[in-house]
TIPA-568868 format. One record per residue (C-alpha): residue number from 1; chain; x negated, y negated, z negated. Coordinates in Angstrom, 1 decimal, m for minus. Example, Ala and Ser with C-alpha at 12.3 -4.5 7.8 and 13.67 -1.06 7.14 Angstrom:
+-----+-----+--------+--------+--------+
: seq : mol :   east :  north :     up :
+-----+-----+--------+--------+--------+
:   1 :   A :  m12.3 :    4.5 :   m7.8 :
:   2 :   A :  m13.7 :    1.1 :   m7.1 :
+-----+-----+--------+--------+--------+
This chain:
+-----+-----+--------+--------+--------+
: seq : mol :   east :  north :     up :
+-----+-----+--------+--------+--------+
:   1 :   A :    0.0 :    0.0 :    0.0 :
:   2 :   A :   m1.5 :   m3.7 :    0.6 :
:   3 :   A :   m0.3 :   m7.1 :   m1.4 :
:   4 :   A :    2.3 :   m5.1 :   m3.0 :
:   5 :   A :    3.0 :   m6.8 :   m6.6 :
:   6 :   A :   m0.3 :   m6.6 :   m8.1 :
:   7 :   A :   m2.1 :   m4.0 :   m5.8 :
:   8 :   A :   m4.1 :   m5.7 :   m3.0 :
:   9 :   A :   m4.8 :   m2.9 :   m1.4 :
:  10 :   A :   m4.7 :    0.5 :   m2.4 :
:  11 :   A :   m4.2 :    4.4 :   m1.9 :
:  12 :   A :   m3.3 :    7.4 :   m3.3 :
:  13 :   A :   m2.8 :   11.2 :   m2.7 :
:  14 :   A :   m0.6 :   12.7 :   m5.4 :
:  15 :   A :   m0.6 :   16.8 :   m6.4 :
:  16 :   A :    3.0 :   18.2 :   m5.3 :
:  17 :   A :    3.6 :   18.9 :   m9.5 :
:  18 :   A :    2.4 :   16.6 :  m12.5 :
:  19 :   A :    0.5 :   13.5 :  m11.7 :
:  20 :   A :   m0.4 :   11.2 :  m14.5 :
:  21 :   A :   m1.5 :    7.3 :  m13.8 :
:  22 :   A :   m3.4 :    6.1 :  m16.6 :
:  23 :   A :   m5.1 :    2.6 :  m17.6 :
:  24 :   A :   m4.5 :   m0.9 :  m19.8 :
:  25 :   A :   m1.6 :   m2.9 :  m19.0 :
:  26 :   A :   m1.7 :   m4.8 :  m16.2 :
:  27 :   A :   m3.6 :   m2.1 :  m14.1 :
:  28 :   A :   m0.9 :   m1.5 :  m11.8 :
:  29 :   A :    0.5 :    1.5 :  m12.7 :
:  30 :   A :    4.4 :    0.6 :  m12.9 :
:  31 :   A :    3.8 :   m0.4 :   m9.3 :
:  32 :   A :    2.6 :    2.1 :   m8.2 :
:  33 :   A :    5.9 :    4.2 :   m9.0 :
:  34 :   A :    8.1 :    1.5 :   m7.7 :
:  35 :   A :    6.0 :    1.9 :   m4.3 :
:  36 :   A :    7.4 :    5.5 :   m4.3 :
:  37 :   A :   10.6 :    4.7 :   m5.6 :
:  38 :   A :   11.2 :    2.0 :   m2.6 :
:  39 :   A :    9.9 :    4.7 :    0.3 :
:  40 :   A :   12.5 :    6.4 :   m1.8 :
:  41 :   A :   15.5 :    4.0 :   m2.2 :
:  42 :   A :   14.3 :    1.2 :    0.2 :
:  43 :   A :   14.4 :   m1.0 :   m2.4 :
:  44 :   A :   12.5 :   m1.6 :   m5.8 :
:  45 :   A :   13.9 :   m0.3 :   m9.1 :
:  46 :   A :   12.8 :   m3.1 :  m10.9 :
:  47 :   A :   13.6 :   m6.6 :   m8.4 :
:  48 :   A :   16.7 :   m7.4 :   m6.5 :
:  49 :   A :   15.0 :   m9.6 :   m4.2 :
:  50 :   A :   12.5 :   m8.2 :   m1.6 :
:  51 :   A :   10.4 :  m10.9 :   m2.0 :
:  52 :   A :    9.1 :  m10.7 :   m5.9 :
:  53 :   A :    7.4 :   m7.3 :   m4.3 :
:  54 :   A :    5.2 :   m9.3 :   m2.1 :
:  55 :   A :    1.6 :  m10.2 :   m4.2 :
:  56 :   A :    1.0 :  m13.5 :   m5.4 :
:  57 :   A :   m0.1 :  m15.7 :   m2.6 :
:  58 :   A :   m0.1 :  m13.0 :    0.0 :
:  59 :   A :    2.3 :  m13.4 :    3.2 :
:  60 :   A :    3.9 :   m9.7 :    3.1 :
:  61 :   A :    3.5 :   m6.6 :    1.9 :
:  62 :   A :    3.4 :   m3.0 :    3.4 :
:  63 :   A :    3.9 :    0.2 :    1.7 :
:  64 :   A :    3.2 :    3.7 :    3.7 :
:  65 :   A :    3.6 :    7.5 :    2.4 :
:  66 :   A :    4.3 :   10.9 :    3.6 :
:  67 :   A :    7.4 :   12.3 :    2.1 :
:  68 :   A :    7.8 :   16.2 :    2.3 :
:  69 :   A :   11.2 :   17.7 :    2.2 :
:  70 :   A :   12.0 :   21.5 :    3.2 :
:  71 :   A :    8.5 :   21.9 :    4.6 :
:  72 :   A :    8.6 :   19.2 :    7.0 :
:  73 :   A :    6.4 :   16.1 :    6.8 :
:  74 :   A :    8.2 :   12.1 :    6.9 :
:  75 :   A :    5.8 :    9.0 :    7.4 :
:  76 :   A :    8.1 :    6.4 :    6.1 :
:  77 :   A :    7.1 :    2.7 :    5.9 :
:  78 :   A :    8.2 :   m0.4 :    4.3 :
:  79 :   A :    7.1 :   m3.7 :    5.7 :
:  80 :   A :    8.1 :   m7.7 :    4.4 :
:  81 :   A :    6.6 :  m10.6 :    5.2 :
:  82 :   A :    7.8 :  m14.3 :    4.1 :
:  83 :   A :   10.8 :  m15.8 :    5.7 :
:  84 :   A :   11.3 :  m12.6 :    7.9 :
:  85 :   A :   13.9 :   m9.1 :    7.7 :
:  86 :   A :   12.4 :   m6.2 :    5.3 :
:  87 :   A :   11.2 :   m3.3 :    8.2 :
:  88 :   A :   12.1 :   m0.2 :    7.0 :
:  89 :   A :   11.1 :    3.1 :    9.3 :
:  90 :   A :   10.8 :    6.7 :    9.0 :
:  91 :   A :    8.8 :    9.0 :   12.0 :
:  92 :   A :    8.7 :    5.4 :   13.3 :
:  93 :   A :   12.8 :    4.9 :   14.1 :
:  94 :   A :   13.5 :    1.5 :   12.3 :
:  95 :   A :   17.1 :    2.1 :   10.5 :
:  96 :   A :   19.8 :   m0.2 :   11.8 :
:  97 :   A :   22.0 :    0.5 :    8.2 :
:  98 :   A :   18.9 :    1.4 :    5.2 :
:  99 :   A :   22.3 :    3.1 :    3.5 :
: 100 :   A :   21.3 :    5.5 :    6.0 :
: 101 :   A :   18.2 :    6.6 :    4.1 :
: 102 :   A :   20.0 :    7.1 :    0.6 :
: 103 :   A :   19.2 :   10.5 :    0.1 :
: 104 :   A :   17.2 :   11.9 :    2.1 :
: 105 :   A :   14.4 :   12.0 :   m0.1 :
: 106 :   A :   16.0 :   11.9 :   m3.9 :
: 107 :   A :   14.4 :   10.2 :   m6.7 :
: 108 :   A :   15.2 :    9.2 :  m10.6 :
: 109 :   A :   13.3 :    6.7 :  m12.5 :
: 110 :   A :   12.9 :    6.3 :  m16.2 :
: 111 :   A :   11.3 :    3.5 :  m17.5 :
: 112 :   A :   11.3 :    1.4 :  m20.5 :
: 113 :   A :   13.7 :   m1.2 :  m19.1 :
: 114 :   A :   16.5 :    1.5 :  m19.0 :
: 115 :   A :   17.1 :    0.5 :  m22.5 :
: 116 :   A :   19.3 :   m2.0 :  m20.7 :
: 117 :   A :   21.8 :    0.7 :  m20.2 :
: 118 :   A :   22.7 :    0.8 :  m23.6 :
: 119 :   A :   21.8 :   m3.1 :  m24.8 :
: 120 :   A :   22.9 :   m4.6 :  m21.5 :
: 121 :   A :   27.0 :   m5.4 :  m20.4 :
: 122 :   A :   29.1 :   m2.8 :  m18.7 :
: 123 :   A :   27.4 :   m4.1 :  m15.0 :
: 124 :   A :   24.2 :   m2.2 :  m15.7 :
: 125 :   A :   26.0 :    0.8 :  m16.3 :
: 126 :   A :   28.1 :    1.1 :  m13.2 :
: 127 :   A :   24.7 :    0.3 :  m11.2 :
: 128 :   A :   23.6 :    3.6 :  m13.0 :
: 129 :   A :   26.5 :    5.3 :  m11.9 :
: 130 :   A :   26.7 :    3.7 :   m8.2 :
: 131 :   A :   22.9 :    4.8 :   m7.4 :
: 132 :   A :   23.7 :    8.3 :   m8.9 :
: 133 :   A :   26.4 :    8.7 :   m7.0 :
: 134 :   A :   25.8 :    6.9 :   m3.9 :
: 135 :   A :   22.7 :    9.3 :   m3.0 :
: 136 :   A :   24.8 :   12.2 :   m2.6 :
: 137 :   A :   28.1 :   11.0 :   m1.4 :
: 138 :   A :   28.2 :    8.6 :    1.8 :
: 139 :   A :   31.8 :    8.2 :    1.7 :
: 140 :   A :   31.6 :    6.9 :   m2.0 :
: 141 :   A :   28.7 :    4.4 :   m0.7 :
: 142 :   A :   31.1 :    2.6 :    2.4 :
: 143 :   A :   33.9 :    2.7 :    0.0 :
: 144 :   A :   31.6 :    1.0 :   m1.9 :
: 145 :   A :   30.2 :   m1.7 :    0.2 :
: 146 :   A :   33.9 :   m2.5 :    1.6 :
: 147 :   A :   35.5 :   m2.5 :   m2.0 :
: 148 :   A :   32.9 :   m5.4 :   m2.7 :
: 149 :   A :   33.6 :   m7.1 :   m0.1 :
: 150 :   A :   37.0 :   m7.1 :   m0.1 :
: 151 :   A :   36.7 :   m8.6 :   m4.1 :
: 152 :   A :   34.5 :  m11.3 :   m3.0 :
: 153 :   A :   36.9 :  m12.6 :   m0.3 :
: 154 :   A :   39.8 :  m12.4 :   m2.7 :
: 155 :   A :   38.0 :  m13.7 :   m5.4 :
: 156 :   A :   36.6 :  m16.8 :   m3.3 :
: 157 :   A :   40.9 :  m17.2 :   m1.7 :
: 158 :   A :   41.6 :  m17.4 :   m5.5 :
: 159 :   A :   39.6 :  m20.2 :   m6.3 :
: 160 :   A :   40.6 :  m21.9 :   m2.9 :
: 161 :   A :   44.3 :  m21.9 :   m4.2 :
: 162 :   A :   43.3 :  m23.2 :   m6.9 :
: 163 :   A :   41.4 :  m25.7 :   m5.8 :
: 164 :   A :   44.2 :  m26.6 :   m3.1 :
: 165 :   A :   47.2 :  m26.0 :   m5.5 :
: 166 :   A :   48.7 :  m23.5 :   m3.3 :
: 167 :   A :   49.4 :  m20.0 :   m2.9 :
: 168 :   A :   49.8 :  m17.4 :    0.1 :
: 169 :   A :   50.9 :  m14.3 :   m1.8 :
: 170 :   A :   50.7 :  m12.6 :    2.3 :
: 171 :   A :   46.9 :  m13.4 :    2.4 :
: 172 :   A :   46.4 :  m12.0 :   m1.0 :
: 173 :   A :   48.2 :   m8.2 :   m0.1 :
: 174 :   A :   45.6 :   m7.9 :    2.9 :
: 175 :   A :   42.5 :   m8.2 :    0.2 :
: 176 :   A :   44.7 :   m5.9 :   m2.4 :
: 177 :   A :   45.5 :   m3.2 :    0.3 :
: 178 :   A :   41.9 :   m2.8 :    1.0 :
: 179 :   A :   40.9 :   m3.2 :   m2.7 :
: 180 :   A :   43.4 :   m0.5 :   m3.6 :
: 181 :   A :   42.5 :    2.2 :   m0.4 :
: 182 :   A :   38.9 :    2.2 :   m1.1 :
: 183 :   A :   39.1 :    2.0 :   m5.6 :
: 184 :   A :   40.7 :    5.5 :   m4.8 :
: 185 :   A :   37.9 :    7.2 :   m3.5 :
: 186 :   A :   35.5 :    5.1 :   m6.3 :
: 187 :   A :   37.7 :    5.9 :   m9.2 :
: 188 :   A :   37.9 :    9.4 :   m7.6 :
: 189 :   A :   33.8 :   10.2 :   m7.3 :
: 190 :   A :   32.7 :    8.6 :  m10.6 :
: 191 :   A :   35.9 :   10.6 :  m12.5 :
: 192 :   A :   34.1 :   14.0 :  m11.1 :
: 193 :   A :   31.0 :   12.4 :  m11.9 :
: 194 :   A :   31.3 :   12.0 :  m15.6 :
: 195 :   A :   33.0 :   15.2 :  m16.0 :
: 196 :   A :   30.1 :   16.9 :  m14.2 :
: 197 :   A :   27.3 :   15.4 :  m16.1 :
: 198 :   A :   28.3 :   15.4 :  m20.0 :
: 199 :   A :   27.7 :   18.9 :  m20.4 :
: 200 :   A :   23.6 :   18.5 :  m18.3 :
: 201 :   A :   23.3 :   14.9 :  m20.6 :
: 202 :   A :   24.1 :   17.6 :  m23.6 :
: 203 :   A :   21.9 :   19.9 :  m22.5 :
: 204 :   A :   18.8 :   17.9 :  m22.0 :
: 205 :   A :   19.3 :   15.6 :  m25.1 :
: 206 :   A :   19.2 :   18.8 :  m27.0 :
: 207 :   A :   16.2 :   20.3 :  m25.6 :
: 208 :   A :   14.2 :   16.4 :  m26.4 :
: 209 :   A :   16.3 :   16.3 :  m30.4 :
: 210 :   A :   17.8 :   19.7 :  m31.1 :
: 211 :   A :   21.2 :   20.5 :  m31.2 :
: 212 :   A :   21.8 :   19.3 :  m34.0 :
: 213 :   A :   22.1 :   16.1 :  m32.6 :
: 214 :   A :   25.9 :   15.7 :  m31.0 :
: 215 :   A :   25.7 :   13.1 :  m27.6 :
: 216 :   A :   28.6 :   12.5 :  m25.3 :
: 217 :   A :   29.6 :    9.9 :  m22.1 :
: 218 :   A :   33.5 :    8.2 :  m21.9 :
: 219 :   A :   34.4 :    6.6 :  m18.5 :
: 220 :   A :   36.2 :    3.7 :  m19.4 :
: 221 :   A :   38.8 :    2.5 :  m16.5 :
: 222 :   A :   42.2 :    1.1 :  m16.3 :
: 223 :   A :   42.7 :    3.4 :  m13.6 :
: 224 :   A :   43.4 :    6.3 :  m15.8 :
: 225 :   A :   46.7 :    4.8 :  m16.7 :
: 226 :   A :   47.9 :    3.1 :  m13.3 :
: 227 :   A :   46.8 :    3.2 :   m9.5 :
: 228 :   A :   45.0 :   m0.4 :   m8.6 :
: 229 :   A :   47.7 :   m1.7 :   m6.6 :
: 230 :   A :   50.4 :   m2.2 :   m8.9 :
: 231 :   A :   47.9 :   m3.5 :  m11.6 :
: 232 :   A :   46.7 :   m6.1 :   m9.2 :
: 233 :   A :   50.5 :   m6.8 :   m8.8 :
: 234 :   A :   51.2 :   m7.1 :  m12.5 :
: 235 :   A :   48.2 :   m9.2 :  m12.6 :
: 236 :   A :   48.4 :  m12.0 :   m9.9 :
: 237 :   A :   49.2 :  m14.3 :  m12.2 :
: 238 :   A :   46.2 :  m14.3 :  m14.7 :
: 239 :   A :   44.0 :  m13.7 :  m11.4 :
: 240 :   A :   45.6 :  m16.9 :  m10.3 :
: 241 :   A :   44.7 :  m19.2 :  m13.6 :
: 242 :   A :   41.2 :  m17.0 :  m14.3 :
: 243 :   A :   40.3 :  m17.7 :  m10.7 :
: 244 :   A :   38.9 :  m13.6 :  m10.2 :
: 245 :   A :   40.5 :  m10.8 :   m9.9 :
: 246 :   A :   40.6 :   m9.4 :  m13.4 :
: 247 :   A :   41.3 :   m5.6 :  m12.9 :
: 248 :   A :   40.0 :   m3.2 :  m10.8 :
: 249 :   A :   36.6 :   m1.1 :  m10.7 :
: 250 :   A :   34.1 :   m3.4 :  m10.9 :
: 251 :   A :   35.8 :   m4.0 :  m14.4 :
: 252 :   A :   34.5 :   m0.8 :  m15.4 :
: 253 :   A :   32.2 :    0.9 :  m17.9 :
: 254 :   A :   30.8 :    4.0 :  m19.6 :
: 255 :   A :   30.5 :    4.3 :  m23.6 :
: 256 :   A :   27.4 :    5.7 :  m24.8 :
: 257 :   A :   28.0 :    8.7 :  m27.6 :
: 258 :   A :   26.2 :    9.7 :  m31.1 :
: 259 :   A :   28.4 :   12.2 :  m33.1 :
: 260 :   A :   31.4 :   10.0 :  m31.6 :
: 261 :   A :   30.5 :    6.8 :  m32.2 :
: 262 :   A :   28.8 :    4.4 :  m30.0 :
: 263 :   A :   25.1 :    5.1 :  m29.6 :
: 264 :   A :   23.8 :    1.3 :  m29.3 :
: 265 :   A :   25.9 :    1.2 :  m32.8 :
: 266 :   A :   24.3 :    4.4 :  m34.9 :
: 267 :   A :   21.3 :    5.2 :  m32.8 :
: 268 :   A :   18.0 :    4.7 :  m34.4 :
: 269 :   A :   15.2 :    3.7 :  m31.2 :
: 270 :   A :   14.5 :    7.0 :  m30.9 :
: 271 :   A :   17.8 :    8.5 :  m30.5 :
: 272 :   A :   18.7 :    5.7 :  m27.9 :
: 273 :   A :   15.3 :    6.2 :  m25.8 :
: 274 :   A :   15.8 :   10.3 :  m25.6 :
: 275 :   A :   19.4 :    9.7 :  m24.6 :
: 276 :   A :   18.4 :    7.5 :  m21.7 :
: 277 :   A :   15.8 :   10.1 :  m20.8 :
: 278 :   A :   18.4 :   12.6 :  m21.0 :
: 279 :   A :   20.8 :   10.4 :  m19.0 :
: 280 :   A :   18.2 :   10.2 :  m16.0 :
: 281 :   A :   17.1 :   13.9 :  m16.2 :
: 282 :   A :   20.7 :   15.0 :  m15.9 :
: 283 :   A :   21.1 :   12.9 :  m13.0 :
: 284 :   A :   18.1 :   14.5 :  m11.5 :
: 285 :   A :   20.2 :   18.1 :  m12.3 :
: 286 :   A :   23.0 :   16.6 :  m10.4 :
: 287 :   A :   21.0 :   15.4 :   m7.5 :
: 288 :   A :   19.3 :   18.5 :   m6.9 :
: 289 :   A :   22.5 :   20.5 :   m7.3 :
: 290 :   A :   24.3 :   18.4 :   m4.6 :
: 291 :   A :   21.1 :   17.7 :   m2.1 :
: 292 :   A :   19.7 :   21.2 :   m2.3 :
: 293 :   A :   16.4 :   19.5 :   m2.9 :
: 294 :   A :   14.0 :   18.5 :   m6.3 :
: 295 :   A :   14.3 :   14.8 :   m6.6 :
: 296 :   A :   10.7 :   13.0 :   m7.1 :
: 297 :   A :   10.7 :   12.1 :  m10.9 :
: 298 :   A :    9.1 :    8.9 :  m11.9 :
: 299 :   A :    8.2 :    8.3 :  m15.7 :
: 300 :   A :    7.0 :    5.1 :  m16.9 :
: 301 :   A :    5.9 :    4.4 :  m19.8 :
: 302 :   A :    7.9 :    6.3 :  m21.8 :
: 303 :   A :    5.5 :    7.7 :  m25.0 :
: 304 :   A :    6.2 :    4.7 :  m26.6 :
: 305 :   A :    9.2 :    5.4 :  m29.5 :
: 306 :   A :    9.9 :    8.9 :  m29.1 :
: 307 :   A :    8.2 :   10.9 :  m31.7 :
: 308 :   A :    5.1 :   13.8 :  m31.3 :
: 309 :   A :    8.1 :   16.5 :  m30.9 :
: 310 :   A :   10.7 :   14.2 :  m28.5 :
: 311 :   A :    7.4 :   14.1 :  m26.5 :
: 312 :   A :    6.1 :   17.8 :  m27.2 :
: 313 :   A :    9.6 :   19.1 :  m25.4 :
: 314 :   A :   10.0 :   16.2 :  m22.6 :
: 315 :   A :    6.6 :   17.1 :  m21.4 :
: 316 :   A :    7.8 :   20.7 :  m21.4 :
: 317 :   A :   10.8 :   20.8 :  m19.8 :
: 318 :   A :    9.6 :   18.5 :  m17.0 :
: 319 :   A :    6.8 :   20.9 :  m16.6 :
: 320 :   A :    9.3 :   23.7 :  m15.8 :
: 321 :   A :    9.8 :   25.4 :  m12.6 :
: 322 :   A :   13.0 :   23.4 :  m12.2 :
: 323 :   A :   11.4 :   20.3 :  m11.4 :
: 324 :   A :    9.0 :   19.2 :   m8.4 :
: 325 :   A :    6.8 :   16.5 :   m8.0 :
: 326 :   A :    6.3 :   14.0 :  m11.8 :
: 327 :   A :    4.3 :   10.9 :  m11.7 :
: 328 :   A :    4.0 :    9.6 :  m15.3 :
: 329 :   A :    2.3 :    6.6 :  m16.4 :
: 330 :   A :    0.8 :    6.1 :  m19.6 :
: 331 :   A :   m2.1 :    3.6 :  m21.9 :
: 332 :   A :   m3.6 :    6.2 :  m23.3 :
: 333 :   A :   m6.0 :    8.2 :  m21.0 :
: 334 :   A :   m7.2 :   10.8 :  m23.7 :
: 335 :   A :   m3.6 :   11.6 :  m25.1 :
: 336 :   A :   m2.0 :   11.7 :  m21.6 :
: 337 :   A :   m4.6 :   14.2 :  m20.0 :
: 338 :   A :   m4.7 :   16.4 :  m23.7 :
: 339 :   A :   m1.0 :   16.8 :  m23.2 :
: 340 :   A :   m0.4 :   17.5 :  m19.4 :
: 341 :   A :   m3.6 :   19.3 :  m19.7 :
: 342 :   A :   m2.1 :   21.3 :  m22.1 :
: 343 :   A :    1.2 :   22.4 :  m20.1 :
: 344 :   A :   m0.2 :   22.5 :  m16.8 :
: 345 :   A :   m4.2 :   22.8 :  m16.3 :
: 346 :   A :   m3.0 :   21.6 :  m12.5 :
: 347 :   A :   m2.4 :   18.6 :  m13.1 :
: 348 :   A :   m3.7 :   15.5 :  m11.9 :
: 349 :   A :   m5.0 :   12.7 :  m13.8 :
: 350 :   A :   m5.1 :    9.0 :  m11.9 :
: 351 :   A :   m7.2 :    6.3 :  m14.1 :
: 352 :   A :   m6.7 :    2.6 :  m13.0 :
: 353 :   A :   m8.6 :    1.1 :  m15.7 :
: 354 :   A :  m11.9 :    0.7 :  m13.5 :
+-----+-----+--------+--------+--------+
């Protein structure tokens, strides 16, 4: 990769199991698993806009790797510079829709800001749920995409009534039909979703704590009681005085569980950081279940609050058979080398610190 955040130019070959990136802070290593993740995802976990990716003072940025999937070999590449469209190319065919890509080569992150999941509002959770979902089901993604754009085009007709002190209720049905049509197939996917992966979150959090430890997920959605388009009936007139449509997907959330209370409530820092790693690892369960395929799994950072035994049985269950390809990052040369070392004599060791 060249001038990609604080890499000016740099390359790697990874082994095909446990690969551990070691060195201070600041050495890079976080970017070097967002490099994977965006040949991954086209997109960084960690920025919304392209642009943060590009080093400081440098005019682009290009990231290149080989992806293997069912024993056939992907050069994939990822180009930006300033004031220009993001290239994005695979067996060099530039995609005309990057949705296209979601997919084809599965990955999970877990890094320390997934804390946000628990601390953050009920947006960052249906992003977890949306990029879970949206790598294995298409039809869930362009129900997606139009269900968004359907809100922001109702939402922006709402505030022009408003401004305007008038009211079409005709050009308000067209944005509720489509709102309505494609909530169906959202409500429908992340309903299966959640019912899918409590009993995998269970599994995992138990192999990290023990089982004595009792973890659960809620979906929380006012869809459960009433389809969308009579509660965007019943509605129209808070929409109209709020100035945003008020109920409807985007509106919803998932609850975090410990022993039936809310996690971000009775979890100690511990508890809350092996429940996000078991959030992420069940997502990996699902991905490989519905792709056929090991997702890449990307730890970062995550020694840090999770005791010797939390990170005795994470390091051991990642090792397993089950998974494929790891790359964890970690400050701490000598501990991180003793431990993979120690479950896989394999494994490869990456320090940045000179």
């Amino acid at each position: 990769m060249v001038h990609f955040k604080n890499h000016a130019s740099i390359d790697f070959s990874f082994s095909p199991k446990l690969n551990a990136i070691v060195g201070i802070n600041g050495a890079g290593k976080t970017s070097v698993l967002d490099a994977v993740h965006v040949l991954c995802m086209t997109k960084s976990y960690f920025h919304n806009s392209d642009f943060h990716n590009i080093q400081f003072d440098a005019p682009f940025f290009v990231i290149e790797g080989k992806m293997e999937a069912n024993d056939i070999e992907t050069p994939i590449y990822c180009g930006l510079k300033k004031g220009e469209k993001k290239v994005f190319k695979t067996d060099d065919s530039e995609y005309i829709k990057l949705s296209d890509h979601l997919g084809r080569f599965p990955v999970v992150m877990i890094s320390p800001h997934d804390r946000d999941l628990i601390t953050d509002g009920s947006d960052t959770r249906r992003k977890f749920m949306n990029s879970a979902i949206a790598q294995t089901d298409k039809k869930y993604l362009e129900a997606l995409m139009t269900y968004n754009r359907a809100l922001s085009q109702r939402n922006a007709l709402l505030k022009y009534f408003a401004a305007n002190r008038t009211f079409d209720e005709s050009m308000i049905v067209l944005y509720d039909e489509q709102l309505s049509i494609n909530s169906e197939i959202i409500y429908s996917a992340r309903r299966s979703f959640v019912e899918a992966f409590e009993p995998v979150l269970k599994k995992h959090y138990a192999c990290m704590a023990g089982d004595h430890e009792i973890v659960g997920i809620e979906y929380k959605s006012s869809l459960h009681e009433k389809p969308l388009d009579l509660l965007l009936k019943e509605n129209i007139d808070k929409d109209r005085v709020l100035q945003y449509t008020s109920k409807g997907i985007h509106r919803e959330d998932l609850v975090f569980k410990l022993h039936n209370e809310k996690l971000q409530r009775v979890g100690s820092q511990g508890q809350q950081k092996s429940y996000v790693v078991a959030l992420k690892l069940a997502v990996f369960d699902l991905l490989k279940k519905a792709l056929g395929v090991k997702p890449i799994l990307l730890l970062d950072d995550i020694f840090d609050k999770l005791d010797s035994l939390r990170v005795e049985g994470l390091i051991r269950l990642v090792n397993e058979h089950h998974f494929g390809q790891i790359l964890i990052t970690d400050t701490h040369p000598e501990r991180t080398e003793l431990m993979i070392k120690s479950v896989n004599e394999e494994a490869k060791v990456i320090d940045l610190t000179s």
